[in-house]
C-alpha positions, 0 to 999 in steps of 0.5 A: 281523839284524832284518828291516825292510820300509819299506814295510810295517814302520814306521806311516805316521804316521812322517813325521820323522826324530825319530819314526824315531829313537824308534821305533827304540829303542824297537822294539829295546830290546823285542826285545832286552830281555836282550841286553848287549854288554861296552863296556868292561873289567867294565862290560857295558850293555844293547844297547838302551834306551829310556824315557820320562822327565819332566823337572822342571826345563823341564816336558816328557816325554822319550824317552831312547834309547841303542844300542850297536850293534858297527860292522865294522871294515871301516868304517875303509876308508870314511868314509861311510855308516857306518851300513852298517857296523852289525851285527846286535843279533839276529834277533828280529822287529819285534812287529806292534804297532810296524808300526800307525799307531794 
């Protein structure tokens, strides 16, 4: 498992739960560059994704994010919260570029 300190881990400039997001994926999908998971018979994705894309048709940048994250089944016990339920990717560590605001 990747270690996460709130206080001291993610940059103070993150203030949005859209901000969170992206950081997430982007922080995972450059400590997991290699790790793939197989989703489905023959068919195996990386767990963890991100770029940033421009989009020609509305004129804007994109961040295009995807986790494929394995949820214990002990969720199936509970409805709620299942994000506690999620299990480790690997135990890399946060690289200290993605812990500072600039």
């Amino acid at each position: 498992m990747t270690a996460l300190n709130p206080a001291t881990d993610i940059p103070s400039n993150i203030d949005s739960l859209e901000k969170l997001a992206v950081w997430v994926g982007m922080s995972l999908s450059a400590i997991n560059l290699t790790a793939t998971a197989l989703e489905a018979p023959g068919y195996s994705q990386r767990v963890a994704q991100s770029g940033i894309f421009y989009v020609e048709a509305d004129n804007k940048h994109r961040a295009l994010i995807r986790l494929s994250v394995v949820i214990s089944p002990d969720h199936l016990a509970s409805a709620n919260n299942i994000w506690t339920y999620a299990q480790p990717l690997s135990d890399a560590q946060i690289p200290s570029s993605f812990k500072t605001a600039a």
